[in-house]
C-alpha positions as CSV (number, residue, x, y, z in Angstrom):
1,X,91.5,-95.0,-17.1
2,X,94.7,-94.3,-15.4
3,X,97.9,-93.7,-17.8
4,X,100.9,-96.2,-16.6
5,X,104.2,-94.8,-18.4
6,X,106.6,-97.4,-16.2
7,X,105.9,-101.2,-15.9
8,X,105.2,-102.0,-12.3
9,X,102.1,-103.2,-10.3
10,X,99.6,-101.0,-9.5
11,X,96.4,-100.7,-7.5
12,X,92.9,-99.2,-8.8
13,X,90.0,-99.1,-6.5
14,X,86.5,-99.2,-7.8
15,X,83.5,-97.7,-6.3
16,X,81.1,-100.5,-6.2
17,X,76.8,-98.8,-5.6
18,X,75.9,-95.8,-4.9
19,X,77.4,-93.4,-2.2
20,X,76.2,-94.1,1.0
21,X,74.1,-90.3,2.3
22,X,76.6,-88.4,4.3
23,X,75.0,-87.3,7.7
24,X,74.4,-83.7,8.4
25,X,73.8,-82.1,12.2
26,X,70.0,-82.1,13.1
27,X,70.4,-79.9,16.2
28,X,69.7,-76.8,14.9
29,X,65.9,-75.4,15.2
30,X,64.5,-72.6,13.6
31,X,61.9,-70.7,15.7
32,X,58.9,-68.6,14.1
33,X,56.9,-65.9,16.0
34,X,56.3,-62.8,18.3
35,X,59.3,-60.8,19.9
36,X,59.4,-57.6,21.9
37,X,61.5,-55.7,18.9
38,X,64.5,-56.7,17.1
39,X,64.8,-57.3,13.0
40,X,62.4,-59.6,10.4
41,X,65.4,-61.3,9.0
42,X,66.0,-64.3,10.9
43,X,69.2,-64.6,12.9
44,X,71.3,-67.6,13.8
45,X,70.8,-67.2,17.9
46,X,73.2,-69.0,20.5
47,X,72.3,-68.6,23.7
48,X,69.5,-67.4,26.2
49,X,71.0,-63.9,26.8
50,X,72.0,-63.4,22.9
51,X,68.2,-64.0,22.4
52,X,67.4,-61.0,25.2
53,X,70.1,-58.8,23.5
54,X,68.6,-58.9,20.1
55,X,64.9,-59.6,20.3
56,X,64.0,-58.6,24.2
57,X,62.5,-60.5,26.7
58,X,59.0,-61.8,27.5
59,X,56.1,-59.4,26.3
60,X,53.3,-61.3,27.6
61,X,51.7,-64.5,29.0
62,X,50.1,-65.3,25.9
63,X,53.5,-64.6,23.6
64,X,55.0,-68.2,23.5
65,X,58.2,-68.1,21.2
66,X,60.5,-66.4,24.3
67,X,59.4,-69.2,26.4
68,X,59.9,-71.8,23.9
69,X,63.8,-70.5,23.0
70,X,64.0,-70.3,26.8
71,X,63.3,-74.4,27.2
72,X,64.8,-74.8,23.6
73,X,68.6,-73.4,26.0
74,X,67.2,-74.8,29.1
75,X,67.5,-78.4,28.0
76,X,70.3,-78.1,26.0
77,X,69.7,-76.9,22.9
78,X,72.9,-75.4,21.5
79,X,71.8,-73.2,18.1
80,X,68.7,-71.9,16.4
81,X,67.5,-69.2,14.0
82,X,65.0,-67.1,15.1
83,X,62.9,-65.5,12.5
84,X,60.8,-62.5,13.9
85,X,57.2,-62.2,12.6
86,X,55.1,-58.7,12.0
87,X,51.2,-58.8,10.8
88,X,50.2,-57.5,7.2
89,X,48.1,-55.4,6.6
90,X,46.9,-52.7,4.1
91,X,50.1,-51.2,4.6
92,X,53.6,-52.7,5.2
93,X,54.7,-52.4,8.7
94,X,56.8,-49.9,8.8
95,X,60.4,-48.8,11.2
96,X,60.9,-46.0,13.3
97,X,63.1,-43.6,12.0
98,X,64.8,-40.0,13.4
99,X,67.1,-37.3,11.1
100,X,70.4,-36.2,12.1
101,X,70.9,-32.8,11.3
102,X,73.7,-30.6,10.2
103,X,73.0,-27.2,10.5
104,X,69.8,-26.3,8.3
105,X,70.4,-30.3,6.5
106,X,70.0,-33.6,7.4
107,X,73.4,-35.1,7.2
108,X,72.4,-39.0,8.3
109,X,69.4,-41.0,9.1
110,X,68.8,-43.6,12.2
111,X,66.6,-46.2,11.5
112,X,64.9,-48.9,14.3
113,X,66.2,-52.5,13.2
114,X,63.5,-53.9,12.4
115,X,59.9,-53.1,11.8
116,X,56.9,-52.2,14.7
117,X,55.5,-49.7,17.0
118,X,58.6,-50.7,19.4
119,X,61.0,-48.7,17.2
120,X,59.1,-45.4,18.7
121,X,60.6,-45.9,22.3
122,X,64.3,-45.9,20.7
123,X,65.9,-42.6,21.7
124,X,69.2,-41.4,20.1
125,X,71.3,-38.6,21.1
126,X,74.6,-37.1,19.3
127,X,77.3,-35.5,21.0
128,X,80.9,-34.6,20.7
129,X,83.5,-38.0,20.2
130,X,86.0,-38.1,23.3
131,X,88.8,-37.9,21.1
132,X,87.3,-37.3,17.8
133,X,84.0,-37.4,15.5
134,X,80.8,-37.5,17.2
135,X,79.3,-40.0,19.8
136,X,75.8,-41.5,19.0
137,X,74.0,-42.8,22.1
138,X,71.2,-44.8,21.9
139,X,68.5,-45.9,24.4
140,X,65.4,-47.9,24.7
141,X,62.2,-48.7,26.8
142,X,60.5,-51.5,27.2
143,X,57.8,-49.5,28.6
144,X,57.6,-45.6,27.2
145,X,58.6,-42.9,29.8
146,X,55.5,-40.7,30.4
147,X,57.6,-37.7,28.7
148,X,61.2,-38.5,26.9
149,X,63.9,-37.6,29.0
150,X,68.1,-37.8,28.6
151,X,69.0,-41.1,31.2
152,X,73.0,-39.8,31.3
153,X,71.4,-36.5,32.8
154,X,68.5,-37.2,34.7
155,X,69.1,-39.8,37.3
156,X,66.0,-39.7,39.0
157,X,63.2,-40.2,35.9
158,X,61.4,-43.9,35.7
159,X,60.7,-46.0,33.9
160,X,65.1,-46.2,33.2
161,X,66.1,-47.5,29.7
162,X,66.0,-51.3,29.1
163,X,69.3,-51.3,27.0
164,X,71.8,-48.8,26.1
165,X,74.1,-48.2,23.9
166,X,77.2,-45.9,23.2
167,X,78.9,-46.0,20.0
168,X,82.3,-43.1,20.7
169,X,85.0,-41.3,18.0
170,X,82.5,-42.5,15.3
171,X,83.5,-41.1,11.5
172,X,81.9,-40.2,8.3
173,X,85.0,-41.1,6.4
174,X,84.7,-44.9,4.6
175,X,88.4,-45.3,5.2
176,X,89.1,-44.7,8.8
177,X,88.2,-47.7,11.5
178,X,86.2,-45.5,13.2
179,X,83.6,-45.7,10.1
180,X,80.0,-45.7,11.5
181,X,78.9,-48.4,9.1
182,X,81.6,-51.2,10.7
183,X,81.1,-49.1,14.6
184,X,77.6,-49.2,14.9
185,X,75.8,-51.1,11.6
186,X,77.7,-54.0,12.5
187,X,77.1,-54.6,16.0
188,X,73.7,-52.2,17.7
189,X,70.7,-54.5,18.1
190,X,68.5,-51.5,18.5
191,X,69.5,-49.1,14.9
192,X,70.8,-48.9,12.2
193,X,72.9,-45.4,11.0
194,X,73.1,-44.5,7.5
195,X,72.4,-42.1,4.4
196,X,68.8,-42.3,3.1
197,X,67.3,-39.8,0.3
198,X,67.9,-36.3,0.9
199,X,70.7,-36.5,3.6
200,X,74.2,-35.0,3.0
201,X,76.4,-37.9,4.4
202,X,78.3,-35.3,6.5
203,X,79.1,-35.8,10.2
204,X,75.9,-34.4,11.8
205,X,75.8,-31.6,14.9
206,X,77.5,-33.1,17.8
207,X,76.9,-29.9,20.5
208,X,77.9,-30.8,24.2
209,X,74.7,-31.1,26.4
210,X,75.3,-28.8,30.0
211,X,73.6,-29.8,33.3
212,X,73.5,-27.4,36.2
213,X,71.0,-25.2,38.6
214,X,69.5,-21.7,36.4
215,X,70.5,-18.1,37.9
216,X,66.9,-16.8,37.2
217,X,64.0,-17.2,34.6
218,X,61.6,-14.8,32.7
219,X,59.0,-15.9,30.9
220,X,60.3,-17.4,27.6
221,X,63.7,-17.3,28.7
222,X,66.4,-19.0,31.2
223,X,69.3,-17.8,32.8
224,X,71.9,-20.8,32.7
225,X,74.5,-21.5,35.5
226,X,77.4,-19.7,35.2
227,X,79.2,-23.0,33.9
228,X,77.2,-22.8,30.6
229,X,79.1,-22.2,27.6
230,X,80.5,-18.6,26.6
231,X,80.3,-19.4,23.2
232,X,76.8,-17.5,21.2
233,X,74.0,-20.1,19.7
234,X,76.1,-22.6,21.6
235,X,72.8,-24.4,22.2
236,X,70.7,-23.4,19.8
237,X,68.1,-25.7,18.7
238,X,68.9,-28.3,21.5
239,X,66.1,-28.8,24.3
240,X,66.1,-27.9,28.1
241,X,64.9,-29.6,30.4
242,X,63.7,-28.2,33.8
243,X,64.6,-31.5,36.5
244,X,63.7,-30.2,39.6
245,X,61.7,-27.8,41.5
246,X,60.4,-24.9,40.0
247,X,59.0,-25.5,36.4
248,X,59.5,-29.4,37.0
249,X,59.3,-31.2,34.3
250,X,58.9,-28.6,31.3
251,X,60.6,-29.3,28.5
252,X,61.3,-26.5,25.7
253,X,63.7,-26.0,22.5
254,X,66.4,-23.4,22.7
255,X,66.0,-21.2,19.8
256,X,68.6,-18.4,20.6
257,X,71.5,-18.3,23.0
258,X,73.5,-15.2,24.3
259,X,77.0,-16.6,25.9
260,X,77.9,-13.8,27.2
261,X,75.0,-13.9,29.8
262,X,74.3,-17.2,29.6
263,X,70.6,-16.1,28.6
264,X,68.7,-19.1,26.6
265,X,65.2,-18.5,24.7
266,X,63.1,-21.1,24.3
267,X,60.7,-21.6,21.5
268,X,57.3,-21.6,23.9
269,X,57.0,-19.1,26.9
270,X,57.1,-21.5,29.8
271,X,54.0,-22.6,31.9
272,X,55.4,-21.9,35.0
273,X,58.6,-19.4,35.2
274,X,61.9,-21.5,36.1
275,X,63.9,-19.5,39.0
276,X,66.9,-19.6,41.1
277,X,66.3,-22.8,42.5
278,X,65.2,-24.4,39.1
279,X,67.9,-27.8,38.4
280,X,67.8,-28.3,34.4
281,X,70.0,-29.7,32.2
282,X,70.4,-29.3,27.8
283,X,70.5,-31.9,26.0
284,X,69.5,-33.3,21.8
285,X,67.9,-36.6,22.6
286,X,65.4,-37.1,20.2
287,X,62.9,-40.4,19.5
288,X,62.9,-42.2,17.0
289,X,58.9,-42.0,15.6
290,X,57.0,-43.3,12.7
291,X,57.0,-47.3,13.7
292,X,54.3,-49.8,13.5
293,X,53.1,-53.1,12.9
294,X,50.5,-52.0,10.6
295,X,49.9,-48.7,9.2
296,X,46.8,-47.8,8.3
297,X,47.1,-44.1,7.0
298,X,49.5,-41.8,7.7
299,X,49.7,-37.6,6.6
300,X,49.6,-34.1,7.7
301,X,46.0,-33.1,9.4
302,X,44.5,-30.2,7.9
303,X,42.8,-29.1,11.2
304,X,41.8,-30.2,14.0
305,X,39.0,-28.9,17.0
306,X,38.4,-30.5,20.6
307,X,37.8,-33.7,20.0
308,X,38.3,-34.5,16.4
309,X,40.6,-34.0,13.6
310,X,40.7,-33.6,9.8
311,X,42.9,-36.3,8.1
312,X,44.6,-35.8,5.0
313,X,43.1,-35.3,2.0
314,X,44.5,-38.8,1.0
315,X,42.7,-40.7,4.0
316,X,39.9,-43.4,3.4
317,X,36.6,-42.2,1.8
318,X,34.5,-44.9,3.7
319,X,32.5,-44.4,6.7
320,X,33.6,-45.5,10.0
321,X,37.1,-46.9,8.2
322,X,39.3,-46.0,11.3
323,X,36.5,-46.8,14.0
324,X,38.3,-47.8,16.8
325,X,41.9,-47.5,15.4
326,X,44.5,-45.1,17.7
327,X,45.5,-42.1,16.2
328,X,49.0,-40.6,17.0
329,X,50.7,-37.1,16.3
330,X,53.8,-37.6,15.3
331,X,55.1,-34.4,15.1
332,X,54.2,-30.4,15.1
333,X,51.3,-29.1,17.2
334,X,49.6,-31.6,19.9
335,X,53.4,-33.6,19.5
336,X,52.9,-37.1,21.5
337,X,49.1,-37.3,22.3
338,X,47.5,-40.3,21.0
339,X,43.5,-41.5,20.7
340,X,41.2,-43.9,20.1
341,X,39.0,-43.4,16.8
342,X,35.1,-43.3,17.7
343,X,33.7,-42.3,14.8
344,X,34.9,-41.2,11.2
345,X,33.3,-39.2,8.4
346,X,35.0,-40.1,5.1
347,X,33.2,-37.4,3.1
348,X,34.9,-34.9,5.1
349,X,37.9,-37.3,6.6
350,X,36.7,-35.9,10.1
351,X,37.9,-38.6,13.0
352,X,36.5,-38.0,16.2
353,X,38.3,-39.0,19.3
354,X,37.1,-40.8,22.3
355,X,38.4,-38.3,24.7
356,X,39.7,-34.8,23.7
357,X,42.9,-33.5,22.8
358,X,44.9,-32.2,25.4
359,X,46.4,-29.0,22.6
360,X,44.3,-29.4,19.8
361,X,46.2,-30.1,16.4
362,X,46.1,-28.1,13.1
363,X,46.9,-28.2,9.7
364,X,51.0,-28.8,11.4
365,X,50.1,-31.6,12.6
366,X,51.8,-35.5,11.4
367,X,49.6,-38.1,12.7
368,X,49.2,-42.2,12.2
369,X,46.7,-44.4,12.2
370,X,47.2,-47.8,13.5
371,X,45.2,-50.8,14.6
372,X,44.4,-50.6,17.9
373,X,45.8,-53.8,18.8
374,X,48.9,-54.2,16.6
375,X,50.3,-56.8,18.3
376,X,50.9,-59.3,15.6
377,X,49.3,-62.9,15.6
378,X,49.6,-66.2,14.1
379,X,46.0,-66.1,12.2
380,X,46.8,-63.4,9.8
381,X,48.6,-62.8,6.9
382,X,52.5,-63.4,8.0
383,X,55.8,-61.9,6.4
384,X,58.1,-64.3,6.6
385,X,62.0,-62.5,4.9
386,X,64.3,-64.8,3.7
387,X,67.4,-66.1,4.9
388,X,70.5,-64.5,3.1
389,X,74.0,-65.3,3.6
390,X,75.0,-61.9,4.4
391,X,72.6,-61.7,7.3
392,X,73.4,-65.8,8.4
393,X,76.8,-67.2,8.8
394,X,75.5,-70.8,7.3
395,X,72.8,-69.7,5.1
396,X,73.1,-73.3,3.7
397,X,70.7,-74.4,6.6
398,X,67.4,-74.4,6.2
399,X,65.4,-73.4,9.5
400,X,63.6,-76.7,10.9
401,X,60.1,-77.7,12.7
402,X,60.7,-76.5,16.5
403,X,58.4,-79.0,18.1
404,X,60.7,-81.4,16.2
405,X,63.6,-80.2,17.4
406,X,63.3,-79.7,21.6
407,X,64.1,-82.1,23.9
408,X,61.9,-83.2,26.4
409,X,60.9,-80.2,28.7
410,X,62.3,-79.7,32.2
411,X,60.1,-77.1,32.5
412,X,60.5,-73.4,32.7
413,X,61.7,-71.3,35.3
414,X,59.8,-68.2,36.6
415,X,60.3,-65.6,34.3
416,X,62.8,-62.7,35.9
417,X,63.1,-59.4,35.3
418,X,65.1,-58.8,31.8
419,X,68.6,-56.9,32.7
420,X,70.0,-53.9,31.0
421,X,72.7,-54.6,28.6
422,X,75.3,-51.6,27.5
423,X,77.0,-52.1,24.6
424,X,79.6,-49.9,24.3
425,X,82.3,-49.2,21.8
């Protein structure tokens, strides 16, 4: 009861039955299912083209959810979370990742947003800030490039990037603006750049690339253009990439670099000698590698012969366990060829490959197994993250039934080509 302390007359109201229910906004849908990449947690989406900026475009006739936030847009819809699925299996799926290094150390790690094979065409390259730090460029395919190549370089190579991104005067230092965790972590829909186990935390190597046409070529060596740097080891442990004409489309890694004469030597003696008329350009784009829906097994080979190779010592014991399963090398020597499974020996861990290797691997050799169709789909096991109020600005809503939720279909448009966004920053 009220206290009176004065006479006087007074008013009390008294709430007479319950509370009638206060009414909450119903036209926000949640959306389960496939996307072309983009993260597992689910995101509060807006619009058409935020949907194409974070999770891609249309991957195929028989992937429904684009088409469905498409109409969901189309016919008015105004905001809906979009939770992207990825299949389990004996392994978690697992994202693509790269080191940055500094010097002999590995000063920061980029890591593919979210899980899946997609992560692998992500491409990153580091290279000296415009005004300060370092500049991390990053660029991925839809459809992976038959060989990687550097976009800001070569002009004529195909398939060109689906989106890119350029990220400028970035910093290692928590205090400055320019802090790579508020630049890039808080706005890239393609990586995310941070310190893992075993990096320094240090700004890593930003060398300037170098484009021009060689003065001569010997046979594990390259004469740059006289516009090359003066400066010794200026290059060292960055690629080169022959363009044009002779030597087209060899790639090698600089392992030594003499200024004064502008003479590179590469790691491998070239296949065919570059010349005088060879174009090439220098550059540390590196992929991101290591992503996929489901991993099945994953380790170093410990050899390898024409058409097969030993797994790890830690690979299934069981017969015929990776039959018709792709194998990939990852890294050291057969670097980027990939298989189909035809037959597998688990006594011996002996996989042999449908057709043979191109360069045979050895015991250098990191490989993956995956599923050969890793696309994931509704019938198996699903992984489903929760929403969080870091990664939703109104956690408090829970993600609702999309059929219930769309309006009555206009029908969809044809599907066009998805653009190329740039973020840059």
């Amino acid at each position: 009861m009220p206290e009176y302390l004065s006479p006087g007359v007074y008013v009390e109201e008294f709430e007479i039955g319950a509370k009638p229910i206060e009414g909450v906004s119903t036209s926000t849908a949640g959306f389960l299912g496939e996307t072309e990449r983009g993260p597992t947690v689910p995101r509060l989406v807006t619009s058409w083209l935020e949907y194409q900026r974070v999770f891609g475009s249309y991957l195929g006739s028989d992937k429904y959810l684009p088409y469905t936030v498409q109409g969901f847009f189309d016919n008015g819809g105004k905001r809906c979370y979009v939770g992207r699925i990825v299949k389990a299996g004996d392994a978690a799926a697992t994202a693509a990742t790269v080191k940055l290094a500094a010097g002999s150390a590995n000063a920061l790690t980029v890591t593919a947003i979210g899980e899946g094979a997609w992560g692998n065409r992500v491409a990153v390259k580091v290279s000296p800030g415009s005004l300060s730090g370092f500049r991390l460029s990053v660029y991925y395919w839809k459809s992976a490039p038959t060989a990687l190549f550097d976009p800001d370089y070569d002009q004529k190579a195909n398939p060109r990037p689906t989106a890119v991104e350029f990220y400028d005067n970035l910093s290692v230092d928590e205090a400055s603006p320019d802090y790579y965790d508020k630049r890039v972590n808080a706005v890239s829909s393609l990586v995310r750049l941070g310190r893992q186990a075993g990096d320094t935390g240090g700004a890593p190597d930003a060398k300037a690339g170098h484009m021009g046409t060689a003065q001569s070529g010997a046979a594990s060596t390259i004469t740059l253009a006289s516009t090359a740097s003066a400066t010794d080891d200026a290059y060292n442990g960055m690629q080169v990439w022959i363009a044009d004409k002779t030597g087209k489309g060899q790639v090698r890694t600089i392992s030594d670099y003499v200024g004064s004469t502008r003479v590179a030597t590469v790691s491998a003696a070239w296949t065919t000698q570059p010349d005088s008329t060879s174009v090439y350009y220098v550059s540390s784009v590196a992929s991101l590698a290591g992503g996929g829906d489901v991993l099945a097994q994953q380790g170093t080979a410990q050899a390898g012969a024409a058409s097969t190779i030993t797994l790890a010592a830690g690979a299934s014991a069981v017969n015929n366990a990776y039959n018709g399963m792709a194998v990939e090398i990852l890294s050291g020597t057969g670097l980027g060829q990939k298989r189909t499974i035809s037959g597998y020996v688990g006594s011996t861990r002996v996989a042999t490959v449908s057709v043979a290797w191109t360069t045979q691997p050895d015991a250098t050799s990191v490989y993956r197994i995956t599923p050969r169709s890793s696309s994931p789909t509704t019938s198996g096991a699903i992984r489903i993250p929760p929403v969080t109020a870091r990664d939703s600005p109104d956690s408090r809503r829970s993600m609702t039934s999309p059929l219930s939720m769309l309006p009555t279909p206009k029908g969809l448009p044809d599907c066009p080509a998805p653009s190329s966004p740039t973020v840059r920053t």
